[in-house]
One Martini backbone bead per residue (centre of mass of N, CA, C, O) as a GRO file, in nm:
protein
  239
    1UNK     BB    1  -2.216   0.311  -1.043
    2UNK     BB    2  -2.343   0.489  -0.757
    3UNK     BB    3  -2.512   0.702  -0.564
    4UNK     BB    4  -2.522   0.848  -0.271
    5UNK     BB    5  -2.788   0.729  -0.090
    6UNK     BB    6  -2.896   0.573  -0.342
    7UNK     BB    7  -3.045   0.342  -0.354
    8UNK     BB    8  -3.135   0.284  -0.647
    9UNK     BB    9  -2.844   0.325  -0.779
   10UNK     BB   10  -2.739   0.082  -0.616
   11UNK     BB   11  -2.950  -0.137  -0.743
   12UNK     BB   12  -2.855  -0.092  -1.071
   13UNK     BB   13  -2.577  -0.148  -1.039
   14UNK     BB   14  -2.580  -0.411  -0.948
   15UNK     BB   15  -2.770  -0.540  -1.177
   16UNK     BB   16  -2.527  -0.469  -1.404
   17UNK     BB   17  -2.378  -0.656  -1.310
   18UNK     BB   18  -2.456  -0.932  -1.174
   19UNK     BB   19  -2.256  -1.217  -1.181
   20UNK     BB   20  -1.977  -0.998  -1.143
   21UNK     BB   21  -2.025  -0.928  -0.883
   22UNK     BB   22  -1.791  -0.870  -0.594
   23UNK     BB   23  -1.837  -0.527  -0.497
   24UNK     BB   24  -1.919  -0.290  -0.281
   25UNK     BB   25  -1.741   0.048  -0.283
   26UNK     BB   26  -1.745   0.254   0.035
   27UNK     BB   27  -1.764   0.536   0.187
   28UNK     BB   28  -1.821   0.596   0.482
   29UNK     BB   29  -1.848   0.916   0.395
   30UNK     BB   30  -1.892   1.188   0.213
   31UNK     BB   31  -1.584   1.360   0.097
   32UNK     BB   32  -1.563   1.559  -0.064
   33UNK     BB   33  -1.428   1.790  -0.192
   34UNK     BB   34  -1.569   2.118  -0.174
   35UNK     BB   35  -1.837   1.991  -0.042
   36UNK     BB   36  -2.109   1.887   0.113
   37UNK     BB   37  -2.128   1.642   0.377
   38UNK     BB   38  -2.248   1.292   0.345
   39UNK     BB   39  -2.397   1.074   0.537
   40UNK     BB   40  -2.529   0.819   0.607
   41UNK     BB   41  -2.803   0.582   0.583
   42UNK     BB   42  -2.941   0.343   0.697
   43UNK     BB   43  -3.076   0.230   0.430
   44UNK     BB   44  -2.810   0.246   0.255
   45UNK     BB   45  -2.658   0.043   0.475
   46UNK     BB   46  -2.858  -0.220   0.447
   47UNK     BB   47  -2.875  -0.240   0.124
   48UNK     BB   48  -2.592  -0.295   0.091
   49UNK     BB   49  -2.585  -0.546   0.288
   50UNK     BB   50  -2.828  -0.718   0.123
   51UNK     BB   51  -2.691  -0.745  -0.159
   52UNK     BB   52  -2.441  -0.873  -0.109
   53UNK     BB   53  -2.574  -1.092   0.082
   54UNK     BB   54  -2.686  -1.221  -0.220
   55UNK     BB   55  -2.449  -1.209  -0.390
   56UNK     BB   56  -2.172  -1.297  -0.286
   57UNK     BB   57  -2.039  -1.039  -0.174
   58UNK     BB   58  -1.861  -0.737  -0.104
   59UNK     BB   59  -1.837  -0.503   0.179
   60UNK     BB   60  -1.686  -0.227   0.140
   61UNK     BB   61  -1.502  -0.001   0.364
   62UNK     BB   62  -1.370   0.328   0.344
   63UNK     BB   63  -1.170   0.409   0.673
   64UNK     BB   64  -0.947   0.594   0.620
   65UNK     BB   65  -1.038   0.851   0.744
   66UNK     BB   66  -1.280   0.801   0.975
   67UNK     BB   67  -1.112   0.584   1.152
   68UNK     BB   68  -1.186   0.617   1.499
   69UNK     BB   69  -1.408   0.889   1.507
   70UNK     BB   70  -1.697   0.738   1.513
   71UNK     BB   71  -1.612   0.414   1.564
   72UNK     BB   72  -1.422   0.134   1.679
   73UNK     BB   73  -1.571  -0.066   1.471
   74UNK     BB   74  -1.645   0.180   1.295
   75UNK     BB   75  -1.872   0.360   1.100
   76UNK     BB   76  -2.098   0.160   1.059
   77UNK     BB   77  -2.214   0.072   1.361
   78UNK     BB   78  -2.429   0.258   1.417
   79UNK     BB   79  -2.640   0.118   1.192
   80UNK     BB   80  -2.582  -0.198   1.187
   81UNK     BB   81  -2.309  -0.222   1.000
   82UNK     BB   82  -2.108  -0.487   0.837
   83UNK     BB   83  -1.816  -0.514   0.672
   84UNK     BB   84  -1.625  -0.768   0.507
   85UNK     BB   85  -1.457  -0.474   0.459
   86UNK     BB   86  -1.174  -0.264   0.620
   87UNK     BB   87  -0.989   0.074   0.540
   88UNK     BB   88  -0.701   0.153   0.701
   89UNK     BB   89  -0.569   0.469   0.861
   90UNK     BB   90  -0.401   0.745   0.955
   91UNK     BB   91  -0.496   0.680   1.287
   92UNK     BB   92  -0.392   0.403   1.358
   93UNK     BB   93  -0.076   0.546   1.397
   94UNK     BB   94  -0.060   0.837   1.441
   95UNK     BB   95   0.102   0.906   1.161
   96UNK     BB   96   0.211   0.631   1.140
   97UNK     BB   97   0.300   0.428   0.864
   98UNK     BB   98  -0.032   0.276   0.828
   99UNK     BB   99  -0.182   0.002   0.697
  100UNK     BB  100  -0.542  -0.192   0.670
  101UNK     BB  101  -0.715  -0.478   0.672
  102UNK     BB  102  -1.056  -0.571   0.799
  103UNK     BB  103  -1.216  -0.893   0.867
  104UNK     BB  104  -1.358  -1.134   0.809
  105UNK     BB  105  -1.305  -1.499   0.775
  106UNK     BB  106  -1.338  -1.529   0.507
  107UNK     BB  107  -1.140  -1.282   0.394
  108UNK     BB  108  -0.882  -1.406   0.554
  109UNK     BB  109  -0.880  -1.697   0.424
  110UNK     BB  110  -0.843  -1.594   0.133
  111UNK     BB  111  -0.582  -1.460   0.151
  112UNK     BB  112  -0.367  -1.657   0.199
  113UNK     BB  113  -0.389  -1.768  -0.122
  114UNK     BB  114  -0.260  -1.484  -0.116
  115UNK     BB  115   0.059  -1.373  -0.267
  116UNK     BB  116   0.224  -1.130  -0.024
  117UNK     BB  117   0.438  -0.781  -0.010
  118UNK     BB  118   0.683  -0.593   0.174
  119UNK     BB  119   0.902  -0.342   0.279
  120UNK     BB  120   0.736  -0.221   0.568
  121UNK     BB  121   0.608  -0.505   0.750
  122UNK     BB  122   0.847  -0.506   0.981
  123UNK     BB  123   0.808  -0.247   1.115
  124UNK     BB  124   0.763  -0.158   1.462
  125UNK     BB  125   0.704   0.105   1.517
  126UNK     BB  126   0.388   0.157   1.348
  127UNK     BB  127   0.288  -0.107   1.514
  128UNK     BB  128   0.334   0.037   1.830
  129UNK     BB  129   0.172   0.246   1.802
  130UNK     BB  130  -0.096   0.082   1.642
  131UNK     BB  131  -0.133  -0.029   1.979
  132UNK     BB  132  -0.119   0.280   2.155
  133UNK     BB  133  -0.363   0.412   2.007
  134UNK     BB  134  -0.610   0.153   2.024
  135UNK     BB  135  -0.564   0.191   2.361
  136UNK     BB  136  -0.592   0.478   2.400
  137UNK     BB  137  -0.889   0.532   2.267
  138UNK     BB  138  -1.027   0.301   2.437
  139UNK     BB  139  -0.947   0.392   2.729
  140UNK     BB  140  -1.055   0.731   2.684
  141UNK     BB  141  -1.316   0.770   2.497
  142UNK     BB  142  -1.227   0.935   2.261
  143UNK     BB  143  -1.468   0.997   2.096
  144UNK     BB  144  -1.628   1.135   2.271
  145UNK     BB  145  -1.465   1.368   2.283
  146UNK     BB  146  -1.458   1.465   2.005
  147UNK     BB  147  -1.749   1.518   1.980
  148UNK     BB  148  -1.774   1.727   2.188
  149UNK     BB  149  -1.557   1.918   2.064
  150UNK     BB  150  -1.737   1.960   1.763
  151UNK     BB  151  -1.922   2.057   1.912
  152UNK     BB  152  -1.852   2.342   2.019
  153UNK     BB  153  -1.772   2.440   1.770
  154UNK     BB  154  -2.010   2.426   1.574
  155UNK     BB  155  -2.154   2.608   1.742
  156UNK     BB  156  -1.930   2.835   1.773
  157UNK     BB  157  -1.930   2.907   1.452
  158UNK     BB  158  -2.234   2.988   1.436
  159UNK     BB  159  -2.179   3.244   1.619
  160UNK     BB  160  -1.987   3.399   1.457
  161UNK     BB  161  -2.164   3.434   1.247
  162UNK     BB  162  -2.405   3.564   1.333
  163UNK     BB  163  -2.227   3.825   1.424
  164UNK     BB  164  -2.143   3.877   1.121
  165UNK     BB  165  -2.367   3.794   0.906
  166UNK     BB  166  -2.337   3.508   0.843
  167UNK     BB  167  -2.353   3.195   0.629
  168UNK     BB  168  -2.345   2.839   0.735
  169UNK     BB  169  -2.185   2.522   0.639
  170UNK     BB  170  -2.234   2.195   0.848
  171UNK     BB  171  -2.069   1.893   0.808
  172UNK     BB  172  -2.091   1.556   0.911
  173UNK     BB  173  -1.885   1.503   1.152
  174UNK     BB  174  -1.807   1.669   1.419
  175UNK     BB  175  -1.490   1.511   1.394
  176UNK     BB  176  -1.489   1.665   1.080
  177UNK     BB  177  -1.510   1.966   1.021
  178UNK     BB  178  -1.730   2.102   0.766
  179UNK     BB  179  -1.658   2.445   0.613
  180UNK     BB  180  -1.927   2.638   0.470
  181UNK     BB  181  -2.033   2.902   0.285
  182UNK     BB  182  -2.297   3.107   0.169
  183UNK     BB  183  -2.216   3.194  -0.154
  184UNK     BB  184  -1.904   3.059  -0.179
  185UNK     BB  185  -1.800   2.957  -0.531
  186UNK     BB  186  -1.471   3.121  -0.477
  187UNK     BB  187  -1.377   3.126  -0.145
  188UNK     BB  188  -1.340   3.399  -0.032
  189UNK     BB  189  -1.460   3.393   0.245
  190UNK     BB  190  -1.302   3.090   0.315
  191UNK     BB  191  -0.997   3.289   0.272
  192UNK     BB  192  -1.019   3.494   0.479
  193UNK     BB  193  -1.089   3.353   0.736
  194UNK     BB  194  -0.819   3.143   0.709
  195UNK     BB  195  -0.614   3.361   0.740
  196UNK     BB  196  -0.701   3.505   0.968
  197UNK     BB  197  -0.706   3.255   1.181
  198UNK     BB  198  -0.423   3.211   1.180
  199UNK     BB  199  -0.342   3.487   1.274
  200UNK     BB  200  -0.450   3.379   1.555
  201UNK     BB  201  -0.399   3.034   1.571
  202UNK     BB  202  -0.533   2.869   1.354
  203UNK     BB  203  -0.635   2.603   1.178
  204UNK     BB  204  -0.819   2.637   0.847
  205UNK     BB  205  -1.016   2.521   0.600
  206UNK     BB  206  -1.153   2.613   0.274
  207UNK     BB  207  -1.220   2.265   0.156
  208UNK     BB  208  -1.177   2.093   0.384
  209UNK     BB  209  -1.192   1.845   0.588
  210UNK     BB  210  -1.125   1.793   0.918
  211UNK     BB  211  -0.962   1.722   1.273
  212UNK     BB  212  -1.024   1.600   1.537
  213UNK     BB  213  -0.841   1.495   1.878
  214UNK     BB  214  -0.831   1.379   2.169
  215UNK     BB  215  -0.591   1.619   2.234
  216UNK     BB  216  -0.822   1.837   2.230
  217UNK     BB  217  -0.876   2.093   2.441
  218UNK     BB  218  -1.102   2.292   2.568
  219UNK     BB  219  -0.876   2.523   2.512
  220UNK     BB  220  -0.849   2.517   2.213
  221UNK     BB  221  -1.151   2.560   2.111
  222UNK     BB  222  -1.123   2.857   2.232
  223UNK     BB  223  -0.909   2.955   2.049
  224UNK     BB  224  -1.050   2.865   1.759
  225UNK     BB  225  -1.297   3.098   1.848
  226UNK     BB  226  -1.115   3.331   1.862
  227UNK     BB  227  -1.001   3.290   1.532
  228UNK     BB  228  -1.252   3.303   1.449
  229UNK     BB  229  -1.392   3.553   1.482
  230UNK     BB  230  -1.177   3.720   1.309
  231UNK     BB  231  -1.241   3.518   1.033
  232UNK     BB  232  -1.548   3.655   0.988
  233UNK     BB  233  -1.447   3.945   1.013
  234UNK     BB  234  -1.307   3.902   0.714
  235UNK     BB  235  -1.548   3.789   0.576
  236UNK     BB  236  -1.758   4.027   0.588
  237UNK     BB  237  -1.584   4.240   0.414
  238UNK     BB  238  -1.619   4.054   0.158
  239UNK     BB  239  -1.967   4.003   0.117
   0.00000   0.00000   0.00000
């Protein structure tokens, strides 16, 4: 194994693999429950595209949470990296039970020689959703509303904290938002937030991260930041 973006720690795994290594796969970005979020940085994601493309191994990553929320070619194509395999779920059929693997020409050359079969690949309802999803999302720039979104949100509860003076640590892709307190090692605080707010009409997690989506319009967004301010102030009662 190999620690996230750990360049080095990712070289000695390669090595340690030797003549056995076959792939190595990494998730779009480090999303562990309950700790903050850590991006790809490009150097460790251009490190992982050379060590694989040196040893004729797959770089597969796993786009299942992240996919389509960050840009509709996958997670790291802002980096400059294209992975050999990746794999989609959750977005891809808006809700609808569909996962699938993309890659290159040559592993899906590869996949033909291999008998594989499902119970619900003909099933057509979640095809025509993941073909309407997936027009929808490329139609309206769908990444953009919601990045827009999320930076919205960001500041929106940067200040919320502010005001009622906590200290928020927020990770990860602005849309998919991790919001975790300082100094909040047993979730008090994070626990007492998300119930204010939820009585207020918002649903925040108190340790995972969240999912912004192209339907959330401005009119959400404010609504979510009512219901934060008043999550704040139920925070601050118990810090």
């Amino acid at each position: 194994h190999f620690d996230y973006n750990d360049v080095a720690s990712l070289e000695a795994a390669v090595e340690q693999a030797g003549n056995d290594l076959a792939a190595v796969v990494v998730t779009a970005f480090r999303h562990d429950i309950a700790r903050d979020q850590e991006l790809p940085t490009a150097a460790f994601a251009k490190r992982a595209r050379e060590l694989t493309t040196a040893a004729d191994a797959a770089l597969i990553v796993d786009d299942v949470r992240a996919g389509f929320r960050i840009d509709l070619a996958g997670s790291w194509e802002p980096l400059g990296v294209r992975p050999d395999l990746s794999a989609f779920s959750k977005a891809i059929a808006n809700g609808y039970p569909l996962a699938a693997i993309a890659g290159t020409d040559r592993f899906r050359e590869a996949a033909t020689k291999v008998y594989v079969t499902g119970s619900f690949w003909y099933g057509a309802v979640a095809m025509a959703a993941a073909i309407a999803t997936i027009s929808t999302l490329r139609d309206t720039d769908a990444v953009t509303h919601m990045t827009q979104a999320g930076d919205r949100l960001r500041s929106g509860l940067d200040a919320a904290a502010k005001k009622h003076g906590l200290s928020l640590r927020q990770t990860g892709p602005v849309s998919m938002p991790m919001v975790l307190f300082d100094g909040d090692a047993e979730f008090k605080l994070a626990n007492a937030f998300c119930s204010a707010a939820l009585r207020e009409g918002a649903y925040f997690h108190p340790r995972h991260n969240m999912f912004l989506s192209a339907a959330h319009t401005a009119k959400d967004i404010d609504l979510a930041l009512q219901a934060a301010d008043a999550g704040m102030a139920a925070a601050a009662q118990v810090a």
